[in-house]
Every structure is written in structure tokens, then in C-alpha cells.
C-alpha positions as YAML, in Angstrom:
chain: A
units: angstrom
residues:
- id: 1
  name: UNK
  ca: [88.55, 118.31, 99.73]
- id: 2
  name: UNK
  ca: [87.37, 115.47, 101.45]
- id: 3
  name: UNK
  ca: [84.11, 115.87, 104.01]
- id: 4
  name: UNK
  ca: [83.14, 113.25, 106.82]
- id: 5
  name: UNK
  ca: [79.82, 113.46, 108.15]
- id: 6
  name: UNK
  ca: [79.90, 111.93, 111.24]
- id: 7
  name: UNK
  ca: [76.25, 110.98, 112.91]
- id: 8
  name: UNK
  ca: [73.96, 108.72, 114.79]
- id: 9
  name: UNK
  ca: [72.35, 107.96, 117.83]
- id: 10
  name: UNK
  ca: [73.06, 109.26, 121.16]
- id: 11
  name: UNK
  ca: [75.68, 107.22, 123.09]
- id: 12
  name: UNK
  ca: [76.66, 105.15, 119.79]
- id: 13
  name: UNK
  ca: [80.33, 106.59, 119.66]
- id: 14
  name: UNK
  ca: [79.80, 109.94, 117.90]
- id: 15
  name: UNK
  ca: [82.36, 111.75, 120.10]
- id: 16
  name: UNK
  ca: [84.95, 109.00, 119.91]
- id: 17
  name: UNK
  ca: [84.78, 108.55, 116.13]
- id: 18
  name: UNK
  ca: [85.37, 112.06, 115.80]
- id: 19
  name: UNK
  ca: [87.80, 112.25, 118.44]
- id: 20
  name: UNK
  ca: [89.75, 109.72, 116.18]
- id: 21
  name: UNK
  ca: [89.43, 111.48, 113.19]
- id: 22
  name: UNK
  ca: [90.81, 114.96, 114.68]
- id: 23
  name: UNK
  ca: [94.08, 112.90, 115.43]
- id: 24
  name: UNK
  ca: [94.46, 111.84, 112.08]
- id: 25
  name: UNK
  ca: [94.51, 115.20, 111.07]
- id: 26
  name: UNK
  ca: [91.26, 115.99, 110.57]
- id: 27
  name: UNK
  ca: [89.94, 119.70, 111.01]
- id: 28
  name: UNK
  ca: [86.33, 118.66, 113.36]
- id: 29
  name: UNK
  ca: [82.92, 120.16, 114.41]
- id: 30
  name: UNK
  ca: [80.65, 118.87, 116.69]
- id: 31
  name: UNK
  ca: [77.14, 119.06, 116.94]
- id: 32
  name: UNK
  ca: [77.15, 121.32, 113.39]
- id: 33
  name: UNK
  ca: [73.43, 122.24, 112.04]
- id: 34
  name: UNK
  ca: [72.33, 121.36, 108.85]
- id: 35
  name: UNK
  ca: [71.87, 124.43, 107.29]
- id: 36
  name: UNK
  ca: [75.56, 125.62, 107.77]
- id: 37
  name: UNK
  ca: [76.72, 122.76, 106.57]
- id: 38
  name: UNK
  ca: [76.55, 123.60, 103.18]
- id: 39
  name: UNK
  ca: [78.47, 127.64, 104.32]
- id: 40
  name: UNK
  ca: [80.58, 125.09, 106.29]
- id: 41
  name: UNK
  ca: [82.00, 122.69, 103.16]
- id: 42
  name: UNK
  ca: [82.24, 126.03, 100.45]
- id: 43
  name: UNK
  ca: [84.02, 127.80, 103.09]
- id: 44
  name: UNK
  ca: [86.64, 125.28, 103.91]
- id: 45
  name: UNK
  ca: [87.05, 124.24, 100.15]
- id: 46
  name: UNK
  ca: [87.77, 127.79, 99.20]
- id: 47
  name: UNK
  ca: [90.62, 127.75, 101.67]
- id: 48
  name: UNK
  ca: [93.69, 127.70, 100.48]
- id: 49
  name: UNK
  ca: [95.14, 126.16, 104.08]
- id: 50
  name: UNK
  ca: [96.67, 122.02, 103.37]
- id: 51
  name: UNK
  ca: [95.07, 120.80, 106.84]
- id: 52
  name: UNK
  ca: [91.92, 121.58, 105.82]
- id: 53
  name: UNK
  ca: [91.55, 119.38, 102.91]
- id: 54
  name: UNK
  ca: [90.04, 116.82, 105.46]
- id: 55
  name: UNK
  ca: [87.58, 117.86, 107.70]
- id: 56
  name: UNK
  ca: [84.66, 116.05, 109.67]
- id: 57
  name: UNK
  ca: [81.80, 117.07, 111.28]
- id: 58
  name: UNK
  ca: [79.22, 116.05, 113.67]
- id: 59
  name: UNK
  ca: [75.46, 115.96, 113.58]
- id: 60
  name: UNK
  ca: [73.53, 115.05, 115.49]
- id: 61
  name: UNK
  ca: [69.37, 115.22, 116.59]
- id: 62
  name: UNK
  ca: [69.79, 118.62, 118.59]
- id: 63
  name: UNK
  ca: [69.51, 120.32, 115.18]
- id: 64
  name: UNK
  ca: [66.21, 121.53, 114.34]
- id: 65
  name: UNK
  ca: [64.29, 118.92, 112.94]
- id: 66
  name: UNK
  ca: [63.10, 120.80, 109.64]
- id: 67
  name: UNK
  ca: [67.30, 121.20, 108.77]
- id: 68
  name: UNK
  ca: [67.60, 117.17, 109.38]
- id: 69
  name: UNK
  ca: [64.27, 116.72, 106.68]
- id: 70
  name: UNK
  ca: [66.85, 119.19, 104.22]
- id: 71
  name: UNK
  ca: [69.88, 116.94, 104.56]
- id: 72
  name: UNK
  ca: [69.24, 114.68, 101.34]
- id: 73
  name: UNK
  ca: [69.36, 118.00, 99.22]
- id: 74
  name: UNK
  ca: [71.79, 119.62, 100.88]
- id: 75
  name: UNK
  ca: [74.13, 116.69, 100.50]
- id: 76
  name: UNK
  ca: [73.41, 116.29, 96.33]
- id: 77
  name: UNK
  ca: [74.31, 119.91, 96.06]
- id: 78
  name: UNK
  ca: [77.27, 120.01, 97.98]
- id: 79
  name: UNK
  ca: [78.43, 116.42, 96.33]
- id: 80
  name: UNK
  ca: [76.97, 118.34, 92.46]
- id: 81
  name: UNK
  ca: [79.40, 121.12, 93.51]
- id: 82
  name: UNK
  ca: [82.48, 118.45, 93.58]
- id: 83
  name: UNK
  ca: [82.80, 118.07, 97.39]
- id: 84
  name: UNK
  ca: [83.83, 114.94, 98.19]
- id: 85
  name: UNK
  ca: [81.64, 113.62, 100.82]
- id: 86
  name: UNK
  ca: [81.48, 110.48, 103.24]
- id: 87
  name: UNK
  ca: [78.54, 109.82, 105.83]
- id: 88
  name: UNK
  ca: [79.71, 107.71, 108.98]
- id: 89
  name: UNK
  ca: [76.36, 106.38, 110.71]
- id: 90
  name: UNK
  ca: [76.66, 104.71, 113.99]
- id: 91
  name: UNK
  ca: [73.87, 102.99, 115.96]
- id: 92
  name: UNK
  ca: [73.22, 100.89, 118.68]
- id: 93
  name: UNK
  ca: [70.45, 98.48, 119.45]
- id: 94
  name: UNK
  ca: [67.87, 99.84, 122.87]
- id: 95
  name: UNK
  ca: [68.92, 97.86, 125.20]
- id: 96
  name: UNK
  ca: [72.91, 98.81, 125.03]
- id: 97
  name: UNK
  ca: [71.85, 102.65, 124.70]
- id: 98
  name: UNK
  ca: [69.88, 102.43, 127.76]
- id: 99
  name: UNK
  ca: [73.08, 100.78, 129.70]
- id: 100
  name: UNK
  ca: [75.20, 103.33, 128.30]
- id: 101
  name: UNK
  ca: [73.04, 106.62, 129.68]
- id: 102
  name: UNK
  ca: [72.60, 104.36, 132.89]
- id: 103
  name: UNK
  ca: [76.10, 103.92, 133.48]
- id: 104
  name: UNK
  ca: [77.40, 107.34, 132.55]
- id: 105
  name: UNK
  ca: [74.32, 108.58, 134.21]
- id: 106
  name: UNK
  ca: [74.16, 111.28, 131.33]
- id: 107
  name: UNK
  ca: [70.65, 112.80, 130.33]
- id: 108
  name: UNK
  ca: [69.36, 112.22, 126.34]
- id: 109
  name: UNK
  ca: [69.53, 115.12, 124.35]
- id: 110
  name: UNK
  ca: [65.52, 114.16, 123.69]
- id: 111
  name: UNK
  ca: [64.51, 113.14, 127.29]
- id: 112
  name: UNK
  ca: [62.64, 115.69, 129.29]
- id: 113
  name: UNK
  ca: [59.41, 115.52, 131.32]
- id: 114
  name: UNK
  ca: [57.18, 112.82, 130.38]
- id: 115
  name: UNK
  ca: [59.66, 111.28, 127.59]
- id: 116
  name: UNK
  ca: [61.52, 108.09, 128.84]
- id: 117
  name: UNK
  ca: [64.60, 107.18, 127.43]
- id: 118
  name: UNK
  ca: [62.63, 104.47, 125.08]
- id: 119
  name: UNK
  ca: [60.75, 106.92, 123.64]
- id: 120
  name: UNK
  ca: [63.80, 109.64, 123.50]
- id: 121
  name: UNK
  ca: [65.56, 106.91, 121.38]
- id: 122
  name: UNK
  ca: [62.70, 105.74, 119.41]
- id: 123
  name: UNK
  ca: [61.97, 109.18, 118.34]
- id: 124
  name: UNK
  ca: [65.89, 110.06, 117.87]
- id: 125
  name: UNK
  ca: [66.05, 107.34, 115.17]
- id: 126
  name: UNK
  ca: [62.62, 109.01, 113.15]
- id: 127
  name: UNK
  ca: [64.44, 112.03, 112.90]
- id: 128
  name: UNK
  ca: [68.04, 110.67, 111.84]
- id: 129
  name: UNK
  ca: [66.25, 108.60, 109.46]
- id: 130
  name: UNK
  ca: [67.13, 111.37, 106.04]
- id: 131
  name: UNK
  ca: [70.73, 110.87, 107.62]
- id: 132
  name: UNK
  ca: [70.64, 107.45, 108.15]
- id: 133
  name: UNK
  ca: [69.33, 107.01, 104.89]
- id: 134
  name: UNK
  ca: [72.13, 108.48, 102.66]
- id: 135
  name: UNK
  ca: [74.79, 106.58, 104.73]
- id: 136
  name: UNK
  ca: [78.25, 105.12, 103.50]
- id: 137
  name: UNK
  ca: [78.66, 103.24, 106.02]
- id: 138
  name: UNK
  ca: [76.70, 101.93, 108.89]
- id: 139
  name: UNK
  ca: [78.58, 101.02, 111.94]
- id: 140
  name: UNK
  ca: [77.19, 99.18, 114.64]
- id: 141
  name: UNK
  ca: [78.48, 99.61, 117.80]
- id: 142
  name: UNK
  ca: [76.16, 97.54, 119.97]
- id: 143
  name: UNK
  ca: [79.01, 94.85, 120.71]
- id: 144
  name: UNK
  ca: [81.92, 97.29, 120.33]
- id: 145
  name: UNK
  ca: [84.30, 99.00, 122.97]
- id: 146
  name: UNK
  ca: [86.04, 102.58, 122.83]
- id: 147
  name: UNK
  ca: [89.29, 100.91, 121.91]
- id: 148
  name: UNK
  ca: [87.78, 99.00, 118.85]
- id: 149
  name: UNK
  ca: [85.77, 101.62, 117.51]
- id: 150
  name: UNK
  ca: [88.75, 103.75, 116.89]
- id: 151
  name: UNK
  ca: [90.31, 100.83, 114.92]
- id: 152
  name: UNK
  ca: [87.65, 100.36, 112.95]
- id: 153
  name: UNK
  ca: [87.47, 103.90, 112.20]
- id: 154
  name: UNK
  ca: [90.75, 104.39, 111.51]
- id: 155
  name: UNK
  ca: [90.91, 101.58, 109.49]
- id: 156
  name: UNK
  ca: [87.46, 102.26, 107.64]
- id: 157
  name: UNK
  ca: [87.70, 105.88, 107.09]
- id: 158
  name: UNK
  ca: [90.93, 107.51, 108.01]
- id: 159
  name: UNK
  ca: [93.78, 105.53, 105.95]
- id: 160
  name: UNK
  ca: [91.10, 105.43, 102.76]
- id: 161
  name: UNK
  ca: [92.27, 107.47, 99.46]
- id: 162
  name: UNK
  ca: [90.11, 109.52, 97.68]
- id: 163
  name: UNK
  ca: [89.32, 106.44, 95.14]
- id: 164
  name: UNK
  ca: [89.76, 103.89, 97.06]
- id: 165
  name: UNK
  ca: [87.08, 101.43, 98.35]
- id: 166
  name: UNK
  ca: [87.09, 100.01, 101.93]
- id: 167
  name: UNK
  ca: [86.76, 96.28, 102.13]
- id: 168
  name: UNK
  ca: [85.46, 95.24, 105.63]
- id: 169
  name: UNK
  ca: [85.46, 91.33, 106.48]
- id: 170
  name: UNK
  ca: [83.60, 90.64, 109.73]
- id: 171
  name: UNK
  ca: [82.82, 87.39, 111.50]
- id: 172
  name: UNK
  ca: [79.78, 87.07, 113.71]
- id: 173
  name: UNK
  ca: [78.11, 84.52, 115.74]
- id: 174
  name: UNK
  ca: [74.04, 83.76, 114.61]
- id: 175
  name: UNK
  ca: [72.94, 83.30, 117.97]
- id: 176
  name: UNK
  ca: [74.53, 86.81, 118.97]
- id: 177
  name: UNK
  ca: [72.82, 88.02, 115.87]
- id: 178
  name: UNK
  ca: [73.29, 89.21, 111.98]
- id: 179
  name: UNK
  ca: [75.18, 92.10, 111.39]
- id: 180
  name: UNK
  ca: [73.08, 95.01, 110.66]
- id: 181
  name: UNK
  ca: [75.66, 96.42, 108.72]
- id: 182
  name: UNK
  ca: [76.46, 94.31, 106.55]
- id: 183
  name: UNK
  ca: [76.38, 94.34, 102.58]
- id: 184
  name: UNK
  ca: [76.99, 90.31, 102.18]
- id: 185
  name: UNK
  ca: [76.16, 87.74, 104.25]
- id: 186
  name: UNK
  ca: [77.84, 84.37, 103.74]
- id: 187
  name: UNK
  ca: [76.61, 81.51, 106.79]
- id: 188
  name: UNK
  ca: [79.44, 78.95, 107.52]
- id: 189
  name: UNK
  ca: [77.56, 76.68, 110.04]
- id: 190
  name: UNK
  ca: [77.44, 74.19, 107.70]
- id: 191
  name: UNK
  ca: [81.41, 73.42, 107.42]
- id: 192
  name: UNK
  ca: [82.81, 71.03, 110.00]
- id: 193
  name: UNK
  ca: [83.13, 72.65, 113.47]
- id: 194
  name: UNK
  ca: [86.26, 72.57, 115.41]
- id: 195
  name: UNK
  ca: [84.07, 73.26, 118.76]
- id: 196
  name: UNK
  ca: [83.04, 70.05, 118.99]
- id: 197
  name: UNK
  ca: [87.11, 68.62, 119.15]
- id: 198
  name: UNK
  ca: [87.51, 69.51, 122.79]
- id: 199
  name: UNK
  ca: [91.44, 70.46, 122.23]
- id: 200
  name: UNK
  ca: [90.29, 72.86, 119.80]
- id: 201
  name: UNK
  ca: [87.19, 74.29, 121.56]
- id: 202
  name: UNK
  ca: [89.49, 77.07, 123.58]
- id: 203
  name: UNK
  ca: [90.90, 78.18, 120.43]
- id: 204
  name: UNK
  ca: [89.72, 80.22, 117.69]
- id: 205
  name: UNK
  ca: [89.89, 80.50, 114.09]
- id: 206
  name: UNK
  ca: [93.19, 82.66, 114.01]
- id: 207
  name: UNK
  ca: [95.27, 80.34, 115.97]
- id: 208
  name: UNK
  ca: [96.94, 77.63, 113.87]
- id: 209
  name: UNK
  ca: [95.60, 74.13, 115.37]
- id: 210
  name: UNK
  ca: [92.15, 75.49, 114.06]
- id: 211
  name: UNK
  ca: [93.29, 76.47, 110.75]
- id: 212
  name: UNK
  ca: [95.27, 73.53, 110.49]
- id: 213
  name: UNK
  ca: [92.25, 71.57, 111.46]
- id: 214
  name: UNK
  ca: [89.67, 73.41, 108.92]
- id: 215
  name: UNK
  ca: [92.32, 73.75, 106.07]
- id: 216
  name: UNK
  ca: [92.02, 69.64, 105.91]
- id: 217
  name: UNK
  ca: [88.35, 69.92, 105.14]
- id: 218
  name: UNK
  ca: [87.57, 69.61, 101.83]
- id: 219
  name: UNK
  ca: [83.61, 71.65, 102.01]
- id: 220
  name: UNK
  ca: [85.65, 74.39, 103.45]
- id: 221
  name: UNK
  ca: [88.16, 74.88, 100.77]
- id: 222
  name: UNK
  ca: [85.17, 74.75, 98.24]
- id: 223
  name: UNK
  ca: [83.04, 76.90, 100.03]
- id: 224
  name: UNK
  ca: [86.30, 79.58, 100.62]
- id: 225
  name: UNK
  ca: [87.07, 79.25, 96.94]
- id: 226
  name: UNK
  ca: [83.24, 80.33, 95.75]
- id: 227
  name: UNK
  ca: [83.31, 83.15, 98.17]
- id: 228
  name: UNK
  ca: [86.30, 84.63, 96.70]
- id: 229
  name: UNK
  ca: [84.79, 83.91, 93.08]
- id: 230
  name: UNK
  ca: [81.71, 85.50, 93.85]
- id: 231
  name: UNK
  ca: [83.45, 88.87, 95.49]
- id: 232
  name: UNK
  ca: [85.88, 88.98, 92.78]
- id: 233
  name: UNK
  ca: [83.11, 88.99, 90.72]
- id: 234
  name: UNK
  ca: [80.63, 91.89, 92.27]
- id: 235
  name: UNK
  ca: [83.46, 93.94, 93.71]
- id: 236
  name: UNK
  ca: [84.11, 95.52, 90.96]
- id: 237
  name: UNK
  ca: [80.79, 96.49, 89.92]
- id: 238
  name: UNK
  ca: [80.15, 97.79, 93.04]
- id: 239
  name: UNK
  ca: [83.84, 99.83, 92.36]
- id: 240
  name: UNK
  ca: [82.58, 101.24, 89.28]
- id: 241
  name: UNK
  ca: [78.81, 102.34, 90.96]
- id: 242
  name: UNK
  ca: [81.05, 104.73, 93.11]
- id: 243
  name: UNK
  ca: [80.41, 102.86, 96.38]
- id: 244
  name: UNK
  ca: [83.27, 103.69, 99.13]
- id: 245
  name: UNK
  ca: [82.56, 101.10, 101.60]
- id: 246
  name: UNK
  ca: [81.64, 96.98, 101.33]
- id: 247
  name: UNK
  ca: [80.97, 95.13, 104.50]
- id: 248
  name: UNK
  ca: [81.56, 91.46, 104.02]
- id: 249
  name: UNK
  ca: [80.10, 89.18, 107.29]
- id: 250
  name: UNK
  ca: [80.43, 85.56, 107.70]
- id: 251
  name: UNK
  ca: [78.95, 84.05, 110.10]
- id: 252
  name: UNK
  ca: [79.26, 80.57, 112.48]
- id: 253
  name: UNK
  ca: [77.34, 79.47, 115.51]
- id: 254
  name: UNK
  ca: [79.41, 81.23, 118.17]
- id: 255
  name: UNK
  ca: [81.72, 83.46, 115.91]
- id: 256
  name: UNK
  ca: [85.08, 81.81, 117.03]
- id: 257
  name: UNK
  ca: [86.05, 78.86, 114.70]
- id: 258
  name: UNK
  ca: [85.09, 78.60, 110.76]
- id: 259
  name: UNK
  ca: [84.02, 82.92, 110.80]
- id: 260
  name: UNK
  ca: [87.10, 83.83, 111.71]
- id: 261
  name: UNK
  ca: [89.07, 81.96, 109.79]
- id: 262
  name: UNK
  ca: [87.15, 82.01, 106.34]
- id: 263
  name: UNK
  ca: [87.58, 85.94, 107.16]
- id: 264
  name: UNK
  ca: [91.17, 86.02, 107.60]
- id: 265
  name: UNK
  ca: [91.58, 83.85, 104.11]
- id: 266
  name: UNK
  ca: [89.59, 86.58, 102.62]
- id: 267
  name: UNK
  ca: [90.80, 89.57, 104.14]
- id: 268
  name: UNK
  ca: [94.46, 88.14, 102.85]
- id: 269
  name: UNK
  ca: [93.33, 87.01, 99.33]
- id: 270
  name: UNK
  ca: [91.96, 90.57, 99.07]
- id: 271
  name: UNK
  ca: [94.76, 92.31, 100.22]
- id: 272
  name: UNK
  ca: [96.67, 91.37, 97.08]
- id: 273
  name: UNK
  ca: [94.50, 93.70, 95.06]
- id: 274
  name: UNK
  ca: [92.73, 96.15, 97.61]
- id: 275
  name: UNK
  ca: [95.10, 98.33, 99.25]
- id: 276
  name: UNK
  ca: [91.90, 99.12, 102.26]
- id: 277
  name: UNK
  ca: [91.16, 95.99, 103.56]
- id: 278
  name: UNK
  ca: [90.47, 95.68, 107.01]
- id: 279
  name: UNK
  ca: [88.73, 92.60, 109.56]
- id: 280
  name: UNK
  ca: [86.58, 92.67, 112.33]
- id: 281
  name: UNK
  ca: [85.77, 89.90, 114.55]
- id: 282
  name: UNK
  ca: [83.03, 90.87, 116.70]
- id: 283
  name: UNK
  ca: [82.59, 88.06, 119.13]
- id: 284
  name: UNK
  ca: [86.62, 87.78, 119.59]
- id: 285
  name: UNK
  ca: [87.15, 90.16, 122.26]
...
């Protein structure tokens, strides 16, 4: 049986990521407390029902805080009993959580007389933090629309076998910011940058006068082939330390030129001997 635990901050994506899961065939609870989670997992893999050999459920903060300080052991003895489980945690920096209760004009579940929104959010991520802390995967969703969030969960958690580990490789701009989420970090603003040829500027690194462009540069075929020695290298260990998901971000200035394409190269290379790979270009829209 195979158990995704689906959480994070208000008005991160919690409903949508489960929403996607439940069409992949996924048997989903929302809003599930802590302490029947562990009732919850025994029950279902006792079953002797097919469908419910995936299942996902939601937590979030309206569970009692004393069941969210319980999750860590709850979650070794539910993995010590040979559930398979998976923790999906998605956040959101202030300022886009604010826009998103503003514009669906929705109340925080931790707002109330004399608690703004700040502080409903600040405190939110205090007690998420035992969640937050045992997460697979982190996923933010800060620059990231409905449609794109289901890709990426699809892609991230719903096509991955039981042994299989998730390769994610994600361009980024620096001056939009580093990926939170990110395991490795590579920074390409030192390769040759097609924004400055103005035929190339309206382009980006998946369309072929770029690549043909950066594929003539010699620092960026050395700098490609020691990224791909290096992951060769430390996948596997982190393969053999159990570890389900690897975020690989490279960033560029803006997140349109030398990113994307070094992460195409490598999503391709990697593809020959991953069978989840998936890419994410988070400036691209």
C-alpha cells in the first residue's frame, strides 16, 4: 500500500493536489486528524479492495495542535509497520498567500478577532513545522498556476513506482529568487548569454536558435558535461539512502536562456536511465 500525505499552508494548492491525485485513482481524505491517521493507514492496508492500494490524505492546521506535535512518531510507526509512505508539502511565500485569500476573499482557517492574516500565516507555519519537517518533497507554489501544479504533481507523485526515485530538473531566474525546494543548485550566469544577441532575446532556451547558439560555446559544453558527472555520481547514493524525490535547479539571470536549456540536456541525458524524470521551468510561463 502506498500512502500520500498531502499538507501545507493555507491557499498553497492543498485541494488541487489532492484533487489530482483522486483522478489518478487515488482513494482521498481531506482535512484528516492526526491521530486517525494511523486507524486510517491499518484500516485501508488490511483491505483486501485493489483501489485502495493508493490512497492520499490531507492535513492540514485545523487539527488540534497537540496531534500535529505527534506526527513524527506516528509516521515512524506506521512506515516500522511496512506502510509505504510519501509526504507532499506545499508552501507559498506571504505575500502570494495574502493575494490568494484577497482574491478569493476566503477567511484563514487561523484568522479570527484580533489575528491578521500575517500573523494567521506566521503561526500556521509553527505548527506545520513536525510536518514540514519529515517532508519528501517540498513544493513551492509561490510562482505556480492551477494548471501547472497538477503537472507537476502528476508528474512528481502520481506516475512514480514504488522504487522508483523522482528526478525533478527546474530552471529559475536569480533575480526572481532561489528555489526553496531545491536539493542542488547549479548557477549558469556565468556561460555566454543569448539575451544580449537581440534576435535571440525573444526566444528561450527550448527553441532551437538558442540551443544552436549555446551548443557552439565551448564553457557550456564543459560546464553541462560536469553537471551530469557530478549527478551521475551522487544519484545513486542518494538511491540507495531511500530518498524518493531529487530536485535539481539551475539557475540564469532571468530563467529563459542557458537554465532552460542546460535543464532540458539533463532532463534527456537522465531519461536514459531514470524512468521518473520530469522538468520545470518556472519563469517560462
Amino acid at each position: 500500500m502506498k500512502l500520500v500525505i498531502v499538507s501545507g499552508l493555507s491557499g498553497s494548492g492543498k485541494s488541487v493536489a489532492l484533487h489530482t491525485l483522486e483522478d489518478l485513482g487515488y482513494y482521498c481524505i481531506d482535512n484528516l486528524p492526526v491521530t486517525l491517521l494511523e486507524a486510517f493507514a491499518t484500516q485501508l492496508a488490511e483491505s483486501t479492495e485493489p483501489v485502495q492500494d493508493l490512497a492520499a490524505v490531507g492535513i492540514d492546521a485545523r487539527t488540534h495542535p497537540s496531534g500535529l506535535k505527534r506526527f513524527p512518531e506516528i509516521l515512524e510507526r506506521l512506515r516500522a509497520s511496512g506502510i509505504a509512505c510519501e509526504i507532499v508539502f506545499l508552501h507559498a511565500d506571504e505575500d502570494t498567500l495574502i493575494k490568494r485569500f484577497s482574491e478569493t476573499r476566503r477567511k484563514h482557517p487561523l484568522s479570527g478577532r484580533g489575528v491578521s492574516l500575517a500573523d494567521a500565516i506566521g503561526r500556521e507555519r509553527i505548527l506545520l513545522d513536525p510536518i514540514a519537517g519529515n517532508a519528501d518533497v517540498y513544493v513551492d507554489t509561490s510562482r505556480t498556476n492551477v494548471h501547472q501544479l497538477r503537472d507537476l504533481v502528476r508528474e512528481r507523485v502520481g506516475s512514480k513506482g514504488a522504487e522508483s526515485l523522482s528526478l525533478l530538473f527546474e530552471s529559475f531566474g536569480y533575480k526572481h529568487g532561489v528555489p526553496v525546494d531545491a536539493d542542488f543548485v547549479f548557477d549558469a550566469r556565468c556561460l555566454p548569454n543569448p539575451h544580449w544577441d537581440p534576435k535571440l532575446r525573444p526566444y528561450t532556451g527550448m527553441d532551437g536558435k538558442v540551443a544552436g547558439y549555446l551548443d557552439s560555446e565551448p564553457l557550456v559544453a564543459e560546464m553541462y558535461e560536469d553537471m551530469v558527472a557530478f549527478l551521475e555520481r551522487w544519484i545513486p547514493c542518494f538511491q540507495s539512502d531511500n530518498r524518493s524525490y531529487l530536485t535539481v535547479a539551475v539557475g540564469c539571470t532571468g530563467g529563459q536562456h542557458r537554465s532552460v536549456y542546460l535543464v532540458e540536456r539533463l532532463a534527456e541525458h537522465f531519461r536514459g536511465s531514470h524512468d521518473n524524470v520530469a522538468t520545470r521551468h518556472r519563469e517560462l510561463s
